[in-house]
Jmol script that loads the backbone (N, CA, C; Angstrom):
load data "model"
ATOM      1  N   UNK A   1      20.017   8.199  -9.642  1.00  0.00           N
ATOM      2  CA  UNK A   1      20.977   8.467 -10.699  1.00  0.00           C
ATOM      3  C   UNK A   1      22.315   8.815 -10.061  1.00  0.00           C
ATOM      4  N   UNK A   2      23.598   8.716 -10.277  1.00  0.00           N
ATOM      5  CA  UNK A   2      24.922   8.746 -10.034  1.00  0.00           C
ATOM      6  C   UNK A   2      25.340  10.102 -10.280  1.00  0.00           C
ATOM      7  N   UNK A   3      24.717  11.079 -11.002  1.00  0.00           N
ATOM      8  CA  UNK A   3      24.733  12.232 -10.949  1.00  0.00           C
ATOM      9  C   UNK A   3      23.972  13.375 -10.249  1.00  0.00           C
ATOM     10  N   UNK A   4      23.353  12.756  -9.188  1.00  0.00           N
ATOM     11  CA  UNK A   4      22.810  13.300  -8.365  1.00  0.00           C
ATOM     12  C   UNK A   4      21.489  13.950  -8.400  1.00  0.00           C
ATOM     13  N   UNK A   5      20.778  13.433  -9.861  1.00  0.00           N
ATOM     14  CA  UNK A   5      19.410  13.890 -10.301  1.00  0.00           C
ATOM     15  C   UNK A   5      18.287  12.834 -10.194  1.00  0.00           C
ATOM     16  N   UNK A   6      17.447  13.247 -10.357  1.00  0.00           N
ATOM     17  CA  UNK A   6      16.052  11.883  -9.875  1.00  0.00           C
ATOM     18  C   UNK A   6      15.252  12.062 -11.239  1.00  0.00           C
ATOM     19  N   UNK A   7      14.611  10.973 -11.891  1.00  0.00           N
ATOM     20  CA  UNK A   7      14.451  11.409 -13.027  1.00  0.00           C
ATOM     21  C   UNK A   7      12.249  10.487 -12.442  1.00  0.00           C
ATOM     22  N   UNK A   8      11.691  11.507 -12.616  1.00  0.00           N
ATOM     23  CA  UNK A   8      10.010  11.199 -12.105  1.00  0.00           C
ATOM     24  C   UNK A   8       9.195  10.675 -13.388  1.00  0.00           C
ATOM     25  N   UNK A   9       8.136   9.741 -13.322  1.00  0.00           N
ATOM     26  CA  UNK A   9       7.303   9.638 -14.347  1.00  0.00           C
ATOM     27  C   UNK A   9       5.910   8.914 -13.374  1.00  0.00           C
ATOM     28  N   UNK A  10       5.281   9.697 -14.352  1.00  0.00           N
ATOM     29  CA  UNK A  10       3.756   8.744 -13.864  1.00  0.00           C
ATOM     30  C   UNK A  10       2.650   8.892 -14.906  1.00  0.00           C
ATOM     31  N   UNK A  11       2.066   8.273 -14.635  1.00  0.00           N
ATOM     32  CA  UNK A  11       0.670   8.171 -15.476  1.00  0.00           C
ATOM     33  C   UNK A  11      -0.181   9.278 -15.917  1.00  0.00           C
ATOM     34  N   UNK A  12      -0.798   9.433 -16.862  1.00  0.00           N
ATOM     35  CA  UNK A  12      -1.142  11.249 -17.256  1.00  0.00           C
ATOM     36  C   UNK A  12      -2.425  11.051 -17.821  1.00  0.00           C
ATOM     37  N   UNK A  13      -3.233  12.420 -18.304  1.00  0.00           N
ATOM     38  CA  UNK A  13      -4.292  11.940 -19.278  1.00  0.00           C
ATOM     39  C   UNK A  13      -3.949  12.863 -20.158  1.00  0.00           C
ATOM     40  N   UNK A  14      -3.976  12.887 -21.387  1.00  0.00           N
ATOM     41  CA  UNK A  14      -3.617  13.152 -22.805  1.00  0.00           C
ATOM     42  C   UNK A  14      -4.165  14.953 -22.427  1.00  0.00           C
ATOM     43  N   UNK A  15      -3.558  15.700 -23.099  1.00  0.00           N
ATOM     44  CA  UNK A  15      -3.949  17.392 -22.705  1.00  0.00           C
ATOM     45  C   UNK A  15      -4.251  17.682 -21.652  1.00  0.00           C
ATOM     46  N   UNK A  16      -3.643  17.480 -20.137  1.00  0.00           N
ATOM     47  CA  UNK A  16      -4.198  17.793 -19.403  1.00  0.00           C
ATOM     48  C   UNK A  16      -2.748  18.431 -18.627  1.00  0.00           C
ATOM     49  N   UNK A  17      -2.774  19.345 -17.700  1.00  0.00           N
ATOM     50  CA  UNK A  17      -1.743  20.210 -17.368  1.00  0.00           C
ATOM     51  C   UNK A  17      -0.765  19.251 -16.107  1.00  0.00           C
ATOM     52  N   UNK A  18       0.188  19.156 -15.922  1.00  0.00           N
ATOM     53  CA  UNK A  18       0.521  18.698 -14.380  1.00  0.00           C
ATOM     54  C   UNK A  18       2.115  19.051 -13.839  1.00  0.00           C
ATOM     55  N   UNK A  19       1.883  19.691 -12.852  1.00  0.00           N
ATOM     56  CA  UNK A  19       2.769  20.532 -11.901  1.00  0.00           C
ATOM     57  C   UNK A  19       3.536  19.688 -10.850  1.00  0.00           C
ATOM     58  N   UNK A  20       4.937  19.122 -11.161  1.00  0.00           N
ATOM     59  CA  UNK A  20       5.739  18.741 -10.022  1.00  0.00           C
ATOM     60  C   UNK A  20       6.111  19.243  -8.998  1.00  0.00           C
ATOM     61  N   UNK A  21       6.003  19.079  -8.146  1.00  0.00           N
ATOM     62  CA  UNK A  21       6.319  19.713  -6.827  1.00  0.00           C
ATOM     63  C   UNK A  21       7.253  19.297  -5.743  1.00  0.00           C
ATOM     64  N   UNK A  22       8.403  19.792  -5.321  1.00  0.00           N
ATOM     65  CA  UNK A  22       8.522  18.877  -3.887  1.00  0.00           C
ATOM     66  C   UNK A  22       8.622  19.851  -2.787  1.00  0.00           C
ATOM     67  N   UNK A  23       9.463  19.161  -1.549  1.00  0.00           N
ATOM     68  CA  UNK A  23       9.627  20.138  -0.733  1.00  0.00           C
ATOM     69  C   UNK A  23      10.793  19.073   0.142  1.00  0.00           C
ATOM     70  N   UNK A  24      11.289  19.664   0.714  1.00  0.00           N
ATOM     71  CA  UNK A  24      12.815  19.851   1.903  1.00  0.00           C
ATOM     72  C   UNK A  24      12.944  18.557   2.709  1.00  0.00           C
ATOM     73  N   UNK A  25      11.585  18.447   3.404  1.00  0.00           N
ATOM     74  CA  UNK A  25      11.524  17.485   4.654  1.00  0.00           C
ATOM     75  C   UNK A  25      10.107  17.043   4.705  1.00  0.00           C
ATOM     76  N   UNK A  26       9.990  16.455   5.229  1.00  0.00           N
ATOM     77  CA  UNK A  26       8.360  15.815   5.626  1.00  0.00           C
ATOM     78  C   UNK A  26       7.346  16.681   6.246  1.00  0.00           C
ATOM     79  N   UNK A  27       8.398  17.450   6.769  1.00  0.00           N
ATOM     80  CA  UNK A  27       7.655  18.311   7.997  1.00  0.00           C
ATOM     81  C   UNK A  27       7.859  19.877   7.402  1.00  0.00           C
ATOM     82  N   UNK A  28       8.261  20.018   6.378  1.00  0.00           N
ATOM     83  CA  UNK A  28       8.002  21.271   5.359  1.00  0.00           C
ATOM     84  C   UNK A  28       6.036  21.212   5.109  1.00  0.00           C
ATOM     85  N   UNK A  29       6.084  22.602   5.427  1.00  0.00           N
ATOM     86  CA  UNK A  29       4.867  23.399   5.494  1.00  0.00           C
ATOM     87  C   UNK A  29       4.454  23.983   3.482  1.00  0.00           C
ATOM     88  N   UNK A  30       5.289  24.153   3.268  1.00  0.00           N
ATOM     89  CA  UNK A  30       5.336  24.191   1.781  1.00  0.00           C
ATOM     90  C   UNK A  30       5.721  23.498   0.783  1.00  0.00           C
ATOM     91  N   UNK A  31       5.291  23.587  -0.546  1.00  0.00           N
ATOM     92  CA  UNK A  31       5.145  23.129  -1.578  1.00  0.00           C
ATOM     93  C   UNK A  31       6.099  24.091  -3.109  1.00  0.00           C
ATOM     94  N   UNK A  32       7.282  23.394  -3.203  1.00  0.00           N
ATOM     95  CA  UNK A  32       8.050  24.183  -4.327  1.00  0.00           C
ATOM     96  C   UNK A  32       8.012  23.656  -5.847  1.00  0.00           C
ATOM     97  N   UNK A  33       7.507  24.715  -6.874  1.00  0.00           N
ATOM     98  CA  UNK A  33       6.886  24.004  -7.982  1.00  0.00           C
ATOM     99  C   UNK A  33       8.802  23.685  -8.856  1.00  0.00           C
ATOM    100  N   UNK A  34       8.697  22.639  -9.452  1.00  0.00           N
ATOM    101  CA  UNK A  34       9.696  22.030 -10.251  1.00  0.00           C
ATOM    102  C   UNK A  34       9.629  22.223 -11.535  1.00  0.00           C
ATOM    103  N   UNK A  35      10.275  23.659 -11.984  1.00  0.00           N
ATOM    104  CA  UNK A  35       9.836  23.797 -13.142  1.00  0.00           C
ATOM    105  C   UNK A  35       8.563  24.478 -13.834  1.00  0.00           C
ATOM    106  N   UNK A  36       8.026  24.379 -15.094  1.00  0.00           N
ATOM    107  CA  UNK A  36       7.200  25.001 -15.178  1.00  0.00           C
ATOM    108  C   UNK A  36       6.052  23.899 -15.243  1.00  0.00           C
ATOM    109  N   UNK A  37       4.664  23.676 -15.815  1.00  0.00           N
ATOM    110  CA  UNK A  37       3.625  22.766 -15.431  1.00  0.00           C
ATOM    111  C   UNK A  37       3.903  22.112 -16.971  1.00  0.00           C
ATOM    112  N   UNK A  38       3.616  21.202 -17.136  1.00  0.00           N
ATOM    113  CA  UNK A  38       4.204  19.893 -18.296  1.00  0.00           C
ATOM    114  C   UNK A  38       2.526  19.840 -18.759  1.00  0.00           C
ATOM    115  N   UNK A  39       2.511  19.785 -20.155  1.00  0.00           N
ATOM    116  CA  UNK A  39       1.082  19.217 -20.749  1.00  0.00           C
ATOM    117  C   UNK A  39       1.356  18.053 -21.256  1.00  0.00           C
ATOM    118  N   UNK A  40       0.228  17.118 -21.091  1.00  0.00           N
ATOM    119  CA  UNK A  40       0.470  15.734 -21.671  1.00  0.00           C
ATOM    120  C   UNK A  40       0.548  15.496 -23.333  1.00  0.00           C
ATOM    121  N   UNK A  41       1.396  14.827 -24.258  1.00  0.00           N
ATOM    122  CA  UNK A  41       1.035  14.455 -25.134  1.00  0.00           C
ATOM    123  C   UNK A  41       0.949  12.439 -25.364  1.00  0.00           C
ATOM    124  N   UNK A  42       0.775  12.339 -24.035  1.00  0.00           N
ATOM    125  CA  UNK A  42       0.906  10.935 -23.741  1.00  0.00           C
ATOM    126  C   UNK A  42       0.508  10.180 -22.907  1.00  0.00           C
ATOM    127  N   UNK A  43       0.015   8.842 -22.718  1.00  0.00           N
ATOM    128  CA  UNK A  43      -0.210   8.203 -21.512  1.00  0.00           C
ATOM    129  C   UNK A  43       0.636   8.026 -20.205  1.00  0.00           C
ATOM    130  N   UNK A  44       2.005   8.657 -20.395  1.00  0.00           N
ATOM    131  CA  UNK A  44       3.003   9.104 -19.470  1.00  0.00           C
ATOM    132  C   UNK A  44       3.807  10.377 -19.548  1.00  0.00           C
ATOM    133  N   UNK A  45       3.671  10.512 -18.617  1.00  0.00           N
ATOM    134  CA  UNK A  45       4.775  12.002 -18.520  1.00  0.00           C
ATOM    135  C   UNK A  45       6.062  11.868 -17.192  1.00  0.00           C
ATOM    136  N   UNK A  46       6.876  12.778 -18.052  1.00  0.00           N
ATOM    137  CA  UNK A  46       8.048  12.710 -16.571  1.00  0.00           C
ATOM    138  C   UNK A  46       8.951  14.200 -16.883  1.00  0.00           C
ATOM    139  N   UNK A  47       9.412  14.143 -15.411  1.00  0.00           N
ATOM    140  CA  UNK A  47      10.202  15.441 -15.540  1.00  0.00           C
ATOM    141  C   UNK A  47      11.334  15.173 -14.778  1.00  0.00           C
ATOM    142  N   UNK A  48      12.995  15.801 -15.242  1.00  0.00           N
ATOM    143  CA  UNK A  48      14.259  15.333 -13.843  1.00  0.00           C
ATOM    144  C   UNK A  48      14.138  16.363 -13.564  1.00  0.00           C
ATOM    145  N   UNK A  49      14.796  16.132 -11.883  1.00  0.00           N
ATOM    146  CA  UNK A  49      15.156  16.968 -11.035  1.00  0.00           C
ATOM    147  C   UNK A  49      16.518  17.028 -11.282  1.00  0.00           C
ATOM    148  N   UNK A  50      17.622  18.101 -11.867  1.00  0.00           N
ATOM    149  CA  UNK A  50      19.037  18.149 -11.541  1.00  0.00           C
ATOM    150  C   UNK A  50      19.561  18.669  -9.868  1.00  0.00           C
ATOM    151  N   UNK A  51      18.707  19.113  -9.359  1.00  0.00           N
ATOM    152  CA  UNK A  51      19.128  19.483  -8.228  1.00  0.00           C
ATOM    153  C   UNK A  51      18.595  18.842  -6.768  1.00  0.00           C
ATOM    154  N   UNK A  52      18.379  17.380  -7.075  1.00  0.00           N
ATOM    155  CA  UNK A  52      17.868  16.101  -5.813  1.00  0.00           C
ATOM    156  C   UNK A  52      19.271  16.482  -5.165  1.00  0.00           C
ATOM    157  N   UNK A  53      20.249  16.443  -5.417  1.00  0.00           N
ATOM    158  CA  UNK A  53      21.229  16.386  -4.494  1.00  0.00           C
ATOM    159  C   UNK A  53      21.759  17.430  -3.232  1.00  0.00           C
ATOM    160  N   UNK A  54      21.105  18.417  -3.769  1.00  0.00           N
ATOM    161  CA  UNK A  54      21.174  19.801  -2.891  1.00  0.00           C
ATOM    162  C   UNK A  54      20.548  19.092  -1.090  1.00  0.00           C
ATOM    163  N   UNK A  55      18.973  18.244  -1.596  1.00  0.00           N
ATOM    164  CA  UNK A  55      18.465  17.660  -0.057  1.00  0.00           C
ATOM    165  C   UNK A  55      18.096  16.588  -0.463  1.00  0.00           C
ATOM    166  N   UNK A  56      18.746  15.559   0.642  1.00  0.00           N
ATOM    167  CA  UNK A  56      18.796  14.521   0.233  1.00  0.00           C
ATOM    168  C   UNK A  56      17.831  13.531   0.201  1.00  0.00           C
ATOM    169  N   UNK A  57      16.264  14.378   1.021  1.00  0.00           N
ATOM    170  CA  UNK A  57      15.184  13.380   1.217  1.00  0.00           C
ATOM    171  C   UNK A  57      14.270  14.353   0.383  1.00  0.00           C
ATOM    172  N   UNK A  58      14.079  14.667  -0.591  1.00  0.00           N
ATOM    173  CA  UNK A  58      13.126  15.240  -1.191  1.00  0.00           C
ATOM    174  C   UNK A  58      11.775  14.607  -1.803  1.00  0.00           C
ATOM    175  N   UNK A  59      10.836  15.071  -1.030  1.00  0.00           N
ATOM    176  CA  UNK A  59       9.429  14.528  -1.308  1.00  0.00           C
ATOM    177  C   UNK A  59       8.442  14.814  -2.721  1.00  0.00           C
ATOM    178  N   UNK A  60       8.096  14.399  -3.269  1.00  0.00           N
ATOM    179  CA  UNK A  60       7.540  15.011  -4.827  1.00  0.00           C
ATOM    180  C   UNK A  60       6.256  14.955  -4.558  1.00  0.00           C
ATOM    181  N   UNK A  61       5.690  15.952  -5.645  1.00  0.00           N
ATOM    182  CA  UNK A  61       4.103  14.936  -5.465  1.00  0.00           C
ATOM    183  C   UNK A  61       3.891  16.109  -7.197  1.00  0.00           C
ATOM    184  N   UNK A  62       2.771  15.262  -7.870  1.00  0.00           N
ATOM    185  CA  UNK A  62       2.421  15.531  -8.976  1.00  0.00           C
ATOM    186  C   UNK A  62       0.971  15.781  -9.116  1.00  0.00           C
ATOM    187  N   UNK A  63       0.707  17.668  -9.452  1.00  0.00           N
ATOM    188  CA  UNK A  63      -1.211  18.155  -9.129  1.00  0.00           C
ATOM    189  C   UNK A  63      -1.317  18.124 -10.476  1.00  0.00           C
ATOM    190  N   UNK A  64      -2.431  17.561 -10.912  1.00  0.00           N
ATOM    191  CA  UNK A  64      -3.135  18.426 -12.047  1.00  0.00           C
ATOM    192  C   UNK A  64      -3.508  20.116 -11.747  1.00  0.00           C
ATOM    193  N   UNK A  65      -2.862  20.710 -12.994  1.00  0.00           N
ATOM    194  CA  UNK A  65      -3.515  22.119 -12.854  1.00  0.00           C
ATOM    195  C   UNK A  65      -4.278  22.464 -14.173  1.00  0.00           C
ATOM    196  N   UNK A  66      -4.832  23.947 -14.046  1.00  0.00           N
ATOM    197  CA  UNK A  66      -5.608  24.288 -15.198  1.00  0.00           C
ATOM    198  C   UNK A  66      -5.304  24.671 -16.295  1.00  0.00           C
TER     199      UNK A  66
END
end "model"
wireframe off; spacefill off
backbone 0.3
color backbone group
């Protein structure tokens, strides 16, 4: 995006919880949650990042939680 945000979506299962995450570098030891955890009301879900631009290689990854 031209405004410096990344906008994520992926595949979901209907009521089920899921927590975006990224972190800094590749070689980051930790995991920073994005937000709060998203419940599905759909066969897709997505969440933006406004702040991708802060680092410029930011890694995501998307857990189911409880």
């Amino acid at each position: 995006n031209t405004n410096g945000s990344v906008n994520l979506f992926w595949d979901c299962v209907i009521g089920r919880n899921y927590q975006v995450q990224y972190r800094a570098a590749i070689d980051a030891t930790s995991w920073v949650n994005l937000g709060v955890p998203i419940k599905a009301a759909g066969l897709t879900a997505s969440r933006q990042d406004d702040d991708a631009s802060q680092t410029p290689q930011r890694i995501y990854r998307v857990v189911l939680v409880p």
